[in-house]
C-alpha positions as CSV (number, residue, x, y, z in Angstrom):
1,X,183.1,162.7,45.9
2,X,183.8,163.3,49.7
3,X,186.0,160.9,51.6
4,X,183.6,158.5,53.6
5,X,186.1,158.2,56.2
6,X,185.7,162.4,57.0
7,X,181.6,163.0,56.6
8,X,180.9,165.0,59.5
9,X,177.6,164.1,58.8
10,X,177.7,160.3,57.9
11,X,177.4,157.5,61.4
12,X,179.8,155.3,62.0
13,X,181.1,152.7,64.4
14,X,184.2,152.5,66.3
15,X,186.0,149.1,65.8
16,X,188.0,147.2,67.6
17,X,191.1,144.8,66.5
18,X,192.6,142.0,68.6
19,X,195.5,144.4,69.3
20,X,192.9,146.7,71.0
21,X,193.4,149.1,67.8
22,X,190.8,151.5,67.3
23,X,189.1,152.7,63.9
24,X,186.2,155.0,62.6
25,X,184.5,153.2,60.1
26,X,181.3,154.2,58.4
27,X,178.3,152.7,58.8
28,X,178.0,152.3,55.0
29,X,181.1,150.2,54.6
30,X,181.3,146.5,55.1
31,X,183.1,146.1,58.8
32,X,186.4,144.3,57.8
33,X,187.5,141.1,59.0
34,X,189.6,141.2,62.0
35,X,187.9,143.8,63.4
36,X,184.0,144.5,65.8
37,X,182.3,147.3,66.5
38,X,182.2,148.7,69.9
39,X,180.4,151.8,69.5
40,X,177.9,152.9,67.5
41,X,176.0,153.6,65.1
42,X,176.6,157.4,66.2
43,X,178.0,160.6,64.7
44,X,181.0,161.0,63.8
45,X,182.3,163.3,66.8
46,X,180.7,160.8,69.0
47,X,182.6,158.3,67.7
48,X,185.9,160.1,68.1
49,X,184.9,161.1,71.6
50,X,184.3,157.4,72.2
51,X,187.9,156.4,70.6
52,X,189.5,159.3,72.7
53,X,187.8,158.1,75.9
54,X,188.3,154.3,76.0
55,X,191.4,154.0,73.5
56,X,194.4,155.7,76.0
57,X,197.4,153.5,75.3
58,X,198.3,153.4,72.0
59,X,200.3,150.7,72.0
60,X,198.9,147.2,70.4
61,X,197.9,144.9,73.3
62,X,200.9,142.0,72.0
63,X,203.4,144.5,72.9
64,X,201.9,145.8,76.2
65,X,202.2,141.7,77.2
66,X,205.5,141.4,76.2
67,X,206.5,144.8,78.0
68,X,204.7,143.2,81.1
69,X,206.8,139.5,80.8
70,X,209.8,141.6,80.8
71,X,208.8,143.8,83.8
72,X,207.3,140.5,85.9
73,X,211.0,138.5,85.0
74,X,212.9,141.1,86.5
């Protein structure tokens, strides 16, 4: 059984957390909760061209506010 989460050839989504977190999820799997789509359905390359384009900062959006507080205090 191939892993559904590395099908070249499946679609899938990109999703989206409340931390601004990115996933690939197949479009053959229940979307968790805590999490939309934002893309797709699409190819899987498409989808990773999506993530690559739109996710840039890594880091989860509660930090990049508290990062911000601390800058704006100073």
């Amino acid at each position: 059984m191939t892993n559904p989460f590395e099908n070249e050839d499946a679609n899938y989504f990109v999703l989206i957390n409340d931390e601004g977190q990115h996933s690939l999820w197949p479009t053959t799997i229940n979307i968790p909760a805590g999490w939309k789509s934002i893309h797709g359905p699409d190819m899987r390359q498409a989808c990773v061209k999506y993530t690559e384009d739109h996710w840039t900062d890594m880091r989860p959006n509660s930090l990049i506010k508290m990062m911000n507080e601390e800058t704006a205090a100073k």
